[in-house]
C-alpha positions as CSV (number, residue, x, y, z in Angstrom):
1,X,51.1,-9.5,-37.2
2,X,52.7,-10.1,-33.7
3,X,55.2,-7.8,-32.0
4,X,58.5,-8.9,-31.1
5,X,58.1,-8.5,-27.6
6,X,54.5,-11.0,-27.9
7,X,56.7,-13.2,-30.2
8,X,59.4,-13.5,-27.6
9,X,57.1,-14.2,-24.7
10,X,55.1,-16.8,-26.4
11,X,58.6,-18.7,-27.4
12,X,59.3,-18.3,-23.5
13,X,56.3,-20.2,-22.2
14,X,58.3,-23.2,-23.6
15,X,59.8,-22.9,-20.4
16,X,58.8,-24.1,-16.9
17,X,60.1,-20.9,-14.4
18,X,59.1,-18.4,-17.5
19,X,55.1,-19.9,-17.1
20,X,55.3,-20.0,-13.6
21,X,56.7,-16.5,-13.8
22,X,53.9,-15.0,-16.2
23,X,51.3,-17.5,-15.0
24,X,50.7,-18.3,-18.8
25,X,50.4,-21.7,-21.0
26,X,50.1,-22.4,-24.3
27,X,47.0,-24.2,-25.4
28,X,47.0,-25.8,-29.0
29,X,44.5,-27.4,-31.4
30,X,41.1,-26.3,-32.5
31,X,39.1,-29.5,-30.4
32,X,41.5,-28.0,-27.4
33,X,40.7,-24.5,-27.4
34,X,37.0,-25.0,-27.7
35,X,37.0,-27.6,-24.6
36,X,38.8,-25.1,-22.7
37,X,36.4,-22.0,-23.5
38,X,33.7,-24.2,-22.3
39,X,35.4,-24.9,-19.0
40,X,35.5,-21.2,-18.6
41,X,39.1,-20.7,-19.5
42,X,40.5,-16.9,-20.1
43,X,42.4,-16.7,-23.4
44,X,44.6,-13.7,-23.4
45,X,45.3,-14.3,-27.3
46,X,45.1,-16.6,-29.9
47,X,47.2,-16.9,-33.1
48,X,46.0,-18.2,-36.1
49,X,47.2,-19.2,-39.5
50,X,45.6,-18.3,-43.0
51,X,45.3,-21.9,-43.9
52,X,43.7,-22.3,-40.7
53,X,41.4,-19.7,-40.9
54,X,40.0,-20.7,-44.3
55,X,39.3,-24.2,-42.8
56,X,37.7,-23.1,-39.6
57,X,36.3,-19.0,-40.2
58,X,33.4,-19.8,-38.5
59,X,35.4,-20.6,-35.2
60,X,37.4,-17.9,-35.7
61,X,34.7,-15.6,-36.3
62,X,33.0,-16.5,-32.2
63,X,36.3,-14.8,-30.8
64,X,37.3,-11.7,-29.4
65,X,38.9,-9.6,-32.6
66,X,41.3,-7.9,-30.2
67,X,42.8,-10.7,-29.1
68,X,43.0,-12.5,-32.6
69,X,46.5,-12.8,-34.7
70,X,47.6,-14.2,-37.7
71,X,51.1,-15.3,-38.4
72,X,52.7,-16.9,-40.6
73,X,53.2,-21.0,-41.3
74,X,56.8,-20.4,-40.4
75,X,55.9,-18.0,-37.4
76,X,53.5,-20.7,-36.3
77,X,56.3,-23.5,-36.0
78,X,58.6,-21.9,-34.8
79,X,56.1,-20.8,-31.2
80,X,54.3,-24.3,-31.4
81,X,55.5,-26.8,-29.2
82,X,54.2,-29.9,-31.7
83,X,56.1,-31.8,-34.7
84,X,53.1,-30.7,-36.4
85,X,51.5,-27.6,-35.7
86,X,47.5,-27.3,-36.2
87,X,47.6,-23.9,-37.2
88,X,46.1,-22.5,-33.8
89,X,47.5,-21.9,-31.0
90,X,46.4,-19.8,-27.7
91,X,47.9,-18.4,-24.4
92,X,45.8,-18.6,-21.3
93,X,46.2,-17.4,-18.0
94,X,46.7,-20.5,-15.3
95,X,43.3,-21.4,-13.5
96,X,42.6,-20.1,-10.3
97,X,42.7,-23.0,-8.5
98,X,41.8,-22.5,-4.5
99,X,43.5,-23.8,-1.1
100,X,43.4,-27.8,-0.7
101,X,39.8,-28.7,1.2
102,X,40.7,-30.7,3.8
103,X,37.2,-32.5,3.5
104,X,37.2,-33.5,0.3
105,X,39.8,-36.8,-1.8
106,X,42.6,-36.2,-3.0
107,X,45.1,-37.7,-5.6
108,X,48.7,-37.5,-4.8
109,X,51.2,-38.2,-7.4
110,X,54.3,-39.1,-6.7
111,X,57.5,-38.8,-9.2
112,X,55.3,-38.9,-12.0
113,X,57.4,-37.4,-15.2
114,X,55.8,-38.8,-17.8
115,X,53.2,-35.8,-19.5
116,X,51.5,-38.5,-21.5
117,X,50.4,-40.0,-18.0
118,X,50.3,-36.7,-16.2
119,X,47.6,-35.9,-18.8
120,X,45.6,-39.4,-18.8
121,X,46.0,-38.9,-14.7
122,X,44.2,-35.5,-15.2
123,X,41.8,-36.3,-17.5
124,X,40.5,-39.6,-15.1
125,X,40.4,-38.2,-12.1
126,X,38.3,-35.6,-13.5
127,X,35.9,-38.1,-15.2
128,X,35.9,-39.7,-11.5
129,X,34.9,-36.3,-10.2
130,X,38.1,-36.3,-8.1
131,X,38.8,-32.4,-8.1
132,X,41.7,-32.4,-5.9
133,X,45.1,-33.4,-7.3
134,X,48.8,-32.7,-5.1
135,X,52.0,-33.3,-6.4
136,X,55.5,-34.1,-4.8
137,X,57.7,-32.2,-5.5
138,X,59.7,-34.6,-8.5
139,X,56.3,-34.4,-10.8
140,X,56.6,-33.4,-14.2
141,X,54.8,-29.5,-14.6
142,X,51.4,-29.9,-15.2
143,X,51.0,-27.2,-17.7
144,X,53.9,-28.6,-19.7
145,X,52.7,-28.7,-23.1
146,X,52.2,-32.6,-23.9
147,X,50.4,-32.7,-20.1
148,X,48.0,-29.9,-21.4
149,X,47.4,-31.7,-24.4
150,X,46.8,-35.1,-23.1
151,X,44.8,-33.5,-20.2
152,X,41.7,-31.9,-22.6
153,X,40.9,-29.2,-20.5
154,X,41.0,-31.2,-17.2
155,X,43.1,-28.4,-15.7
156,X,40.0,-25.8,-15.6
157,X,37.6,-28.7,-14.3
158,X,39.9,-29.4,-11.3
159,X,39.9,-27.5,-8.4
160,X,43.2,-28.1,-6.5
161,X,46.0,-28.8,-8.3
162,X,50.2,-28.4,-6.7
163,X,51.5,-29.3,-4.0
164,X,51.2,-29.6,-0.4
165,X,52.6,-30.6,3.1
166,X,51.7,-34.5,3.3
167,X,52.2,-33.7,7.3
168,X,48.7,-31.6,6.6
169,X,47.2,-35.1,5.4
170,X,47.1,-37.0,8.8
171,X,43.7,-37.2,9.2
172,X,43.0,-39.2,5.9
173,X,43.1,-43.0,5.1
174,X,46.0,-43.2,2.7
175,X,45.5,-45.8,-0.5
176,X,48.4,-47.1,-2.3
177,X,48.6,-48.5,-5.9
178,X,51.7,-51.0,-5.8
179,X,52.6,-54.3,-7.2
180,X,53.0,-55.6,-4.1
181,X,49.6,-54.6,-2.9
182,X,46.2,-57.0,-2.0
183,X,44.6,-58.0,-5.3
184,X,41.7,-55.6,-5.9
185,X,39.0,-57.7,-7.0
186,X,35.6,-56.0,-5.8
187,X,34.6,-52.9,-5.2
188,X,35.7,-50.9,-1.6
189,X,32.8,-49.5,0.5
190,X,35.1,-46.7,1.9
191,X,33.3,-44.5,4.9
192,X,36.0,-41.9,5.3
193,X,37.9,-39.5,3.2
194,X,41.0,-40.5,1.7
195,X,44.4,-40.3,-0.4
196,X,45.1,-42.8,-3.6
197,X,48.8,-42.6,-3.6
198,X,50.1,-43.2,-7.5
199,X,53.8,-43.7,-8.1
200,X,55.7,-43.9,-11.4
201,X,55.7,-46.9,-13.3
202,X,59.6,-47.2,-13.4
203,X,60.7,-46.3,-9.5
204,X,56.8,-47.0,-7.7
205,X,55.9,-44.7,-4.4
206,X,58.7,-43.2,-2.9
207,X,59.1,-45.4,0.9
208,X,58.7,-42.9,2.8
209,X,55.2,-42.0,1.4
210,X,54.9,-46.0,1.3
211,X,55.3,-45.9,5.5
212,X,52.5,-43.8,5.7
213,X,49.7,-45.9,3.8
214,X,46.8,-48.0,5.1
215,X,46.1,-50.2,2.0
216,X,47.8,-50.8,-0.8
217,X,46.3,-52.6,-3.8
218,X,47.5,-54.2,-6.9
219,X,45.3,-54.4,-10.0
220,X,44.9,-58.3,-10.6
221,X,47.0,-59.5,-13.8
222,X,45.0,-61.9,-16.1
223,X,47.3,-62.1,-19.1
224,X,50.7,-61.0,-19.7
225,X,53.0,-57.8,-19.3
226,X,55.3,-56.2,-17.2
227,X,53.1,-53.6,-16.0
228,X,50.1,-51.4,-15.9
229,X,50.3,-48.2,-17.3
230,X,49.7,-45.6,-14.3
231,X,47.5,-43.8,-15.6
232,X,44.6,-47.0,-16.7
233,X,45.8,-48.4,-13.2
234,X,44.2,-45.3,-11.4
235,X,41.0,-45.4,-13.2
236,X,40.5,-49.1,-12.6
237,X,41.2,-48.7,-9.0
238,X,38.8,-45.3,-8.6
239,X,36.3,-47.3,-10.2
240,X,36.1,-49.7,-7.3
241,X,36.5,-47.2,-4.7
242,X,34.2,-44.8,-5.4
């Protein structure tokens, strides 16, 4: 059984300024959970359903008993954020993610809103070993619930990830994804640290973050569509620069 006041603040994470506030998210789904224990991730508490339980005891069995609840199916959606819930769900604290190193690539994401992409622009740049992702300031929260979920755990293998002054940046070769760009057709022997810029599919990079790039490349069409989905665009263009 959960108290009011744990029931209350789990609802609240639902909310942007009341996880930035408690520097909490909600983490849910049994493949999730264990990905983000193995990243090293700090679960404050995780609430579990009977049916749940009975399917997965020896899971439940590895954690922490003082931080284990059950509630009920009805508890359970009513805190989880999906259509259908998978009987587990967990609160962790945010990572602790250090200052921006100036010597090391960055990602910067411009207007992205979509958490589908968010997440897929999480989860490649970490396969990339890119660990240093900045956001302007019209992103989409990264510890939204459908980023965290499409992310799978990328948030605790990344080690910058906010925002930051791009007038802190000068010293970097910016790289632009844009349709406009130089066809990208082999791979880029780059000596120098740099910035991939990634806009949103709908409005593109914002101009004056455009003004301040060195290259921009497009990702060569060779059938049909109106465009490339973010997220697929960045891993094609990280595998040619790295």
């Amino acid at each position: 059984m959960i108290s009011k006041k744990t029931y209350k603040t789990i609802k609240s994470l639902k909310s942007r300024k009341f996880r930035y506030t408690l520097e909490r998210f909600t983490v849910e789904g049994l493949r999730l959970i264990k990905t983000i224990l193995e990243k090293g991730a700090f679960l404050e508490s995780v609430f579990f359903t009977k049916a749940f339980e009975n399917k997965n005891l020896e899971f439940i069995k590895q954690i922490d008993s003082d931080i284990l609840f059950d509630v009920s199916e009805k508890e359970m959606k009513d805190l989880s954020n999906m259509t259908t819930p998978s009987g587990i769900l967990a609160i962790s604290k945010f990572p602790n993610y250090g200052k921006l190193n100036s010597g090391k690539n960055i990602i910067f994401l411009d207007q992205i809103s979509d958490p589908g992409n968010m997440g897929t622009i999480l989860r490649t740049a970490s396969w990339f070993g890119v660990e240093q992702i900045v956001l302007s300031d019209k992103c989409i929260d990264p510890f939204n619930p459908k980023v965290v979920a499409a992310a799978m755990g990328s948030h605790f293998q990344i080690k910058f990830l906010g925002q930051e002054s791009i007038d802190k940046l000068d010293d970097y070769l910016w790289i632009g994804a844009s349709l406009d760009g130089k066809m990208l057709k082999q791979s880029i022997k780059i000596n120098e640290k740099w910035i991939l810029v990634m806009g949103s599919e709908a409005h593109g990079i914002d101009k004056k973050i455009k003004s301040r790039l060195d290259e921009i490349y497009t990702v060569p069409k060779l059938g049909e569509g109106e465009s490339l989905n973010v997220g697929v665009a960045m891993g094609i263009i990280l595998s040619k620069i790295l």
